[in-house]
C-alpha positions in Angstrom: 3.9 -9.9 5.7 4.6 -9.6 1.9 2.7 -11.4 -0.5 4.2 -14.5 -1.8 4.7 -15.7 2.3 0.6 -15.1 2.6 0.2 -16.9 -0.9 3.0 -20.2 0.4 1.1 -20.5 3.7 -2.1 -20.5 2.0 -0.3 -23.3 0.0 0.4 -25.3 2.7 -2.9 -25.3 4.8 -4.5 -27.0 1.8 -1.8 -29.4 1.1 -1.8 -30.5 5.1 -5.2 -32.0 4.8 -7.8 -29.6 4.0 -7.7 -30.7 0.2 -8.7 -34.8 0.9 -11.6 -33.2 2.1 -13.1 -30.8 -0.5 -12.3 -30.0 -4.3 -10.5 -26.7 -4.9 -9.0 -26.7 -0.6 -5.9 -25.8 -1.9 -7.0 -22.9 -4.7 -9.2 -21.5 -2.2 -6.9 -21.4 0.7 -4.3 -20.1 -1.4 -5.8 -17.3 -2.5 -8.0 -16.7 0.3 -4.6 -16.2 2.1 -3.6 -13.3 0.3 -7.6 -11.8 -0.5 -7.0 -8.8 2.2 -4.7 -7.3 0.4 -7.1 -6.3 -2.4 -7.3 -3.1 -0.7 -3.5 -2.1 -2.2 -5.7 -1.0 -5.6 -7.0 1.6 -3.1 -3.0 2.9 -4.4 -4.1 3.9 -7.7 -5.9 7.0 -6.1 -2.6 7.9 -4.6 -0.3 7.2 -2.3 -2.2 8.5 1.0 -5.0 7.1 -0.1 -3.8 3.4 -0.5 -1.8 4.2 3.3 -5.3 5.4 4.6 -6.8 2.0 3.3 -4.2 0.0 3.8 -4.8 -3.3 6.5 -8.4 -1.4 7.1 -11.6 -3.4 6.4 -10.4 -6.4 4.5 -8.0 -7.1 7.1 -10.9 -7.3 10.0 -12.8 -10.1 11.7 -15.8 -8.4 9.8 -14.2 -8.4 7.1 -13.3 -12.0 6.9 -15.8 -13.6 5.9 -16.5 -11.6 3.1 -13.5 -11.7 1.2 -13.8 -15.5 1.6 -17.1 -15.4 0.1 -15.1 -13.3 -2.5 -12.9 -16.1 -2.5 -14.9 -18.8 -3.4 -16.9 -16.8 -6.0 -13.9 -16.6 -8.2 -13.5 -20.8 -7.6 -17.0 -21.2 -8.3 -15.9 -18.9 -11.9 -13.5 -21.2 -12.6 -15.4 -24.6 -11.8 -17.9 -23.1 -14.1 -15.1 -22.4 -16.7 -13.6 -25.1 -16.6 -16.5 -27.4 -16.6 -16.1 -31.7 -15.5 -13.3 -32.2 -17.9 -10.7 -32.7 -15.2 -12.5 -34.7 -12.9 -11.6 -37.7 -11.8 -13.0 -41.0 -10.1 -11.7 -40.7 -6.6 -11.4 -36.9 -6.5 -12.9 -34.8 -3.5 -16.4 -33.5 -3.7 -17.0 -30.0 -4.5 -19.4 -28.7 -1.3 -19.1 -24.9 -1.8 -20.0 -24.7 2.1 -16.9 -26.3 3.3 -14.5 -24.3 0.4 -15.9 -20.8 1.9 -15.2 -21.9 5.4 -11.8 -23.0 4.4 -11.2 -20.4 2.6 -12.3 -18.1 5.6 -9.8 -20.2 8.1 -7.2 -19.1 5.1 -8.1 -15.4 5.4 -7.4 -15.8 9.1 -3.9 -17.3 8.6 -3.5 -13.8 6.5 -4.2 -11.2 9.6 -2.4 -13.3 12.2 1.0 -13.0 10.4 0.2 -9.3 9.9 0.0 -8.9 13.4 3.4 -10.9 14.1 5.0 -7.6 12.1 5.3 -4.2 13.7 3.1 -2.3 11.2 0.1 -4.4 12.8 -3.4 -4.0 11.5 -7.4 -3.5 12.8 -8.7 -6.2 13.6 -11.7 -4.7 15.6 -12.4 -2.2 13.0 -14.6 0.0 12.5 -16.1 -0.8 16.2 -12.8 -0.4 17.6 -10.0 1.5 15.4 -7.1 0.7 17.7 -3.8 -0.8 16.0 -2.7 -4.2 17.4 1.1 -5.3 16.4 2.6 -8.0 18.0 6.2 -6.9 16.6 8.2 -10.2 16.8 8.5 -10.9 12.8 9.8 -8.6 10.3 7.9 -7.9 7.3 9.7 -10.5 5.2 11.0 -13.4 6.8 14.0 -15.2 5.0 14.0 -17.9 7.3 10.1 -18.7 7.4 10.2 -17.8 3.5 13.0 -20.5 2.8 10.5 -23.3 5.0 7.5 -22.7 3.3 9.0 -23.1 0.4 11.0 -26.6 1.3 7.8 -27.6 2.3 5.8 -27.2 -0.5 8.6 -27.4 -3.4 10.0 -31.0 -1.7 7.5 -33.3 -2.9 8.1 -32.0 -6.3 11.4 -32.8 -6.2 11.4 -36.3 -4.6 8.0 -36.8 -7.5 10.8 -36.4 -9.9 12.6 -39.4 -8.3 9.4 -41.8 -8.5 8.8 -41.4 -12.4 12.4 -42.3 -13.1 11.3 -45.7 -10.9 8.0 -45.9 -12.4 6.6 -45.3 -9.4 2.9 -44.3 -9.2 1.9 -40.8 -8.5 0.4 -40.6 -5.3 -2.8 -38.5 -5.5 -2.1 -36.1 -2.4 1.3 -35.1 -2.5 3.3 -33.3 0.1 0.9 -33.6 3.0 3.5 -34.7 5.1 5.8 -31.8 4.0 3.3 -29.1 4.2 2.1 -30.1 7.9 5.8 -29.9 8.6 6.4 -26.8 7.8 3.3 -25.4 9.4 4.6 -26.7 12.3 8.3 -24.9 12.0 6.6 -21.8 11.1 4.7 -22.4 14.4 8.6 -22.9 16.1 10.0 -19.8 14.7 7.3 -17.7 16.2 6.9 -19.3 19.3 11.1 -18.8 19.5 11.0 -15.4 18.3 8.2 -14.1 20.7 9.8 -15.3 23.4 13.1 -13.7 22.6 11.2 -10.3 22.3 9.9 -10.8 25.8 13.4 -11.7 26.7 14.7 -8.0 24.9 11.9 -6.6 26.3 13.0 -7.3 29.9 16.2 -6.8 29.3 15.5 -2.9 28.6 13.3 -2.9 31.1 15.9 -3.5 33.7 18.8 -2.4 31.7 17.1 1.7 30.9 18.9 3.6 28.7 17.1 7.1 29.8 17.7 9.7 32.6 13.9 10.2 32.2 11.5 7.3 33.3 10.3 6.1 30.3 6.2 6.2 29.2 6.4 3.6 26.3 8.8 1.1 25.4 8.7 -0.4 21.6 11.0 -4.0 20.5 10.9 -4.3 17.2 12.6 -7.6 14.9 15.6 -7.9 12.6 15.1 -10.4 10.2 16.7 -13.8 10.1 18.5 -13.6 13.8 15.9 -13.7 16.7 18.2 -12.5 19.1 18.8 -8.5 17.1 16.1 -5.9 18.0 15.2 -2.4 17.7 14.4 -0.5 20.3 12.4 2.8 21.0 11.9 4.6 24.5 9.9 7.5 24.7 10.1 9.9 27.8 8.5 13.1 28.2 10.8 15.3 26.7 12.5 12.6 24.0 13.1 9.4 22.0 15.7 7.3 22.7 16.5 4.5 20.3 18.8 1.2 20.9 20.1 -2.1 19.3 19.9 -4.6 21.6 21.1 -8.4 21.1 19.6 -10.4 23.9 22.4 -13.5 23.4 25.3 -11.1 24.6 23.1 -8.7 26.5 24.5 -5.7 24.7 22.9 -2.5 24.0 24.0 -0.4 21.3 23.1 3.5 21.7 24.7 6.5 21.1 24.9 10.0 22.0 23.2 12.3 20.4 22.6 10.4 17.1 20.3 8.1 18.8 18.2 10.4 20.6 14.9 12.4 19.2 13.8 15.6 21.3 10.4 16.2 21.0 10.4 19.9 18.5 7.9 22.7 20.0 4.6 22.7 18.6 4.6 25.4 15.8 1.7 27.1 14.2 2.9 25.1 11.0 2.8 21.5 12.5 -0.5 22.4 14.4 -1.9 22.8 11.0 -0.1 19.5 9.3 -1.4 17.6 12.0 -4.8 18.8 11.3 -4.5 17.8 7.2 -5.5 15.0 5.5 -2.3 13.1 5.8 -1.5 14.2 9.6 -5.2 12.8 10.3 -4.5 9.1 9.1 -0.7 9.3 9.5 -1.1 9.9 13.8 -3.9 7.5 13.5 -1.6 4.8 12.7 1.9 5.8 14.7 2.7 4.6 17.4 5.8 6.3 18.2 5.7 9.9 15.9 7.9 12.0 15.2 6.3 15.4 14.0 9.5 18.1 12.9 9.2 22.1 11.3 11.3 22.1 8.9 11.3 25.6 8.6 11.0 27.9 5.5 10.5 25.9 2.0 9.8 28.8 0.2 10.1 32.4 0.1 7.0 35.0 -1.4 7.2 38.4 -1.8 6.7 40.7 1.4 8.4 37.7 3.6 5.7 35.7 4.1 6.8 31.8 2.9 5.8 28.0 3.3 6.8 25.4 5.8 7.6 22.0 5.6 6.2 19.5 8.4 7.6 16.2 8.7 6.5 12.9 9.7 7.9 10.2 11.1 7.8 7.0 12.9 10.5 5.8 15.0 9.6 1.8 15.1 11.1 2.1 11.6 13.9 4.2 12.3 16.3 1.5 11.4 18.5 -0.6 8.4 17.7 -4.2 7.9 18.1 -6.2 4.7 16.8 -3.9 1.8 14.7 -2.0 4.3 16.9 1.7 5.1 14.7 3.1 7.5 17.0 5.2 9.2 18.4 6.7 6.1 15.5 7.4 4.4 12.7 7.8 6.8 11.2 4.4 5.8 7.0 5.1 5.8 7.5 8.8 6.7 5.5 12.1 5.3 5.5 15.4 5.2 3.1 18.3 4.8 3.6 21.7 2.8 2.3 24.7 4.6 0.7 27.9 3.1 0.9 30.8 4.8 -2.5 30.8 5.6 -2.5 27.8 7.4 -3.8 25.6 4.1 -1.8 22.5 2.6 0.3 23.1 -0.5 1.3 19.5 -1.3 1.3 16.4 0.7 3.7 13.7 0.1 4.2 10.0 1.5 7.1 7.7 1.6 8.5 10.2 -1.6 5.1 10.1 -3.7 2.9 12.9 -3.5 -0.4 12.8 -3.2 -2.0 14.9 -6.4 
């Protein structure tokens, strides 16, 4: 999921009880919530290097627990900054015990919604590199987005009401609120899983291939449960779909909706031994690997090649996300003659 969704649910564990218990539940959770994705400074090496990176080991059950040590070494910083002047009689005690475990319960809320998307994540890594997506949420949620933040920007507002009374300030706010919306959030996915098992069903019985199909991908829309995206692979092509399980309708045309599997040139043979065609196959699920053809000419006829690379679970236009147009999370690879990479590029940045 994107960041401020991470940061809100951190938010809201604290607020649903964690922080009666210990000083600094709610700092700690909030951050802990969004600690994994430290590894996007891996980015400022290059684009294939933050993608290589990306959801690897701070987003693993190994990992967990030390970014929430991580975690509670930066609230221990700022206890130590900040010194006794805040506290108050009646506050929590600070046991640095219970912060790291909350914190580590915080990181865990962080991987699970990263598996409800379809980019999915490692969570057995580096025993087990396999990618695990569960493919019912889309990367931002406006509808879980819109209930963590009624959850936790409520008893703000209501607070408002109370000091024009004169009302006193209770000292845990919003508990109510935030265990609320923890509990919608909980809603929405259990609704939206079950629709993808519905969509996944219906294609299932509904095929949209003369060829028996060898994998079948449903992938979310954001905002209605019942819209998904469909892939089929088959042993000579791709098909893709739109299918809305409320009307049973499936949405595919001919040809702009089906992908045939290109020969296997000498040129992508060598892409997909490169750098990028190493971690880019290691994450996709469903890739699609084109020659381009000639991308430059040299003298006596020999030239380069550009290899493309892309994945077909994103192959589609939702919200600001143009996947279809643009080849959203795609790559390509620039071919020598002899077989060596010229340039290397990833979702439009190059890789220097």
């Amino acid at each position: 999921m994107e960041p401020v969704t991470h940061f809100l649910t951190g938010a809201c564990l604290g607020r649903a009880g964690f922080n009666r218990k210990v000083a600094y539940a709610t700092l700690a959770m909030t951050l802990a919530a969004e600690a994994p994705d430290i590894d996007v400074l891996w980015g400022l090496r290059g684009p294939l290097v933050g993608f290589e990176h990306h959801r690897g080991i701070t987003h693993t059950l190994i990992g967990a627990p030390v970014m929430a040590l991580l975690v509670t070494g930066v609230v221990w910083l700022w206890h130590r900054w900040r010194g006794h002047r805040y506290q108050r009689e009646g506050d929590p005690p600070i046991r640095w015990g219970l912060i790291w475990f909350f914190a580590l319960l915080a990181d865990f809320s962080h991987l699970f919604l990263d598996w409800t998307n379809n980019y999915g994540l490692r969570l057995f890594f580096p025993f087990n590199p396999h990618w695990y997506a569960g493919s019912f949420v889309f990367i931002f949620e406006p509808v879980l987005f819109v209930i963590l933040l009624v959850a936790l920007g409520s008893p703000a507002i209501f607070g408002l009401a109370d000091r024009e009374i004169g009302a006193r300030r209770p000292r845990f706010r919003g508990q109510g609120w935030a265990i609320a919306g923890l509990a919608a959030m909980v809603m929405l996915w259990s609704w939206r899983w079950a629709e993808h098992r519905v969509a996944l069903d219906m294609l299932r019985n509904q095929p949209i291939t003369a060829e028996a199909a060898t994998r079948i991908s449903i992938n979310p829309y954001p905002i209605d449960p019942y819209q998904w995206f469909a892939v089929v692979e088959t042993k000579d092509y791709y098909r893709t779909a739109i299918l809305n399980v409320r009307t049973r309708e499936i949405i595919s045309q001919t040809p702009e909706d089906v992908y045939y599997k290109p020969p296997v040139t000498p040129a992508i043979l060598a892409a997909k031994r490169s750098w990028l065609g190493r971690v880019y196959l290691d994450w996709s699920q469903f890739p699609l690997v084109q020659d381009g053809g000639v991308f430059g000419e040299l003298p006596g006829g020999a030239h380069y090649t550009r290899v493309t690379f892309q994945d077909l679970r994103f192959a589609y236009n939702a919200l600001f996300f143009h996947g279809r147009r643009d080849h959203a999370l795609g790559g390509s690879v620039v071919v020598a003659p002899n077989g060596q990479m010229d340039e290397m590029e990833l979702d439009g940045h190059v890789q220097h």
